[in-house]
N, C-alpha and C positions, 0 to 999 in steps of 0.2 A: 797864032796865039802864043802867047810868052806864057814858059812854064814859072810857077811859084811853087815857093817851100812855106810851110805853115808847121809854127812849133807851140805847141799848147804846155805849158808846166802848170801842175793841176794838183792843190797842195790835197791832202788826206785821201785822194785818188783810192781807193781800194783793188785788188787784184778780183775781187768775186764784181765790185759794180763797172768795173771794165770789160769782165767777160757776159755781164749779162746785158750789160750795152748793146755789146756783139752778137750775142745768142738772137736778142729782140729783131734786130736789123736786120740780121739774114732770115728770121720767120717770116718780117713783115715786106719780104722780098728787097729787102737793099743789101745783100751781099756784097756786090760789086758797083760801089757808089759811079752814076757817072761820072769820067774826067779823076778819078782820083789813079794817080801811078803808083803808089808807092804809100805804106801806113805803117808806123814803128811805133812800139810803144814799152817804156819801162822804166821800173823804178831810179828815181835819181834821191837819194837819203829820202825824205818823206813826203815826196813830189812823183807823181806821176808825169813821165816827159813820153810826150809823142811828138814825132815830128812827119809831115804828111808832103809827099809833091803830088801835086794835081797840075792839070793840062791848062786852066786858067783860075784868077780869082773871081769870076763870074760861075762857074761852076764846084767851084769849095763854098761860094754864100748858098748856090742851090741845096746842096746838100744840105750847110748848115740846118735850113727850115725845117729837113726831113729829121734830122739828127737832135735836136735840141730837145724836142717835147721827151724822147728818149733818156735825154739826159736828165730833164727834169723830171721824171718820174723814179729814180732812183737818187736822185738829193747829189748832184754829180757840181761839186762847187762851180760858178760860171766864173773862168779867165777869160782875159783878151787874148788873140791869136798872136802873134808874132809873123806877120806875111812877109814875103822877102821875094823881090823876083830874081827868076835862076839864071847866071852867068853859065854855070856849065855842071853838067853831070856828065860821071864816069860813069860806065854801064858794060861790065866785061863782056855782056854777052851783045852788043850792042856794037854796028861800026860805026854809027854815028856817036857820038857821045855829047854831043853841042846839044845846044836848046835852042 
């Protein structure tokens, strides 16, 4: 499977409906979304930017389904994703570092 990077820029983003995003998904047991590697997330001037590597884009759309009604129930503006598949990750702790 070829890993992808997914970058969401997510304009009025709030810091309190990003964290109760989070708070929601880890009650409703998706803590630890499948296939997802890696989730950043922070202010870029009045855009919230996450940028996410997952193991495939067949399981970043799984997710999505799970993730979405979440978003919508907190008024979380809908962007398009930015998918990109990965040429190479650095990973200090990591001897591989290829994808």
């Amino acid at each position: 499977m070829e890993k992808i990077m997914v970058q969401f820029t997510i304009p009025g983003l709030t810091a309190a409906q990003y964290e109760k995003v989070w708070e929601e998904l880890r009650e409703a047991g998706h803590e630890h979304p499948k296939g997802m590697i890696h989730h950043y997330g922070g202010y870029v001037g009045n855009n919230w930017l996450i940028i996410e590597i997952w193991e495939s884009e067949e399981l970043f759309n799984e997710f999505g389904k799970i993730l979405t009604p979440f978003l919508d129930k907190h008024g979380v503006p809908k962007t398009q994703p930015i998918v990109l598949d990965l040429h190479y990750i650095y990973d200090h702790t990591s001897a591989d570092s290829s994808v």
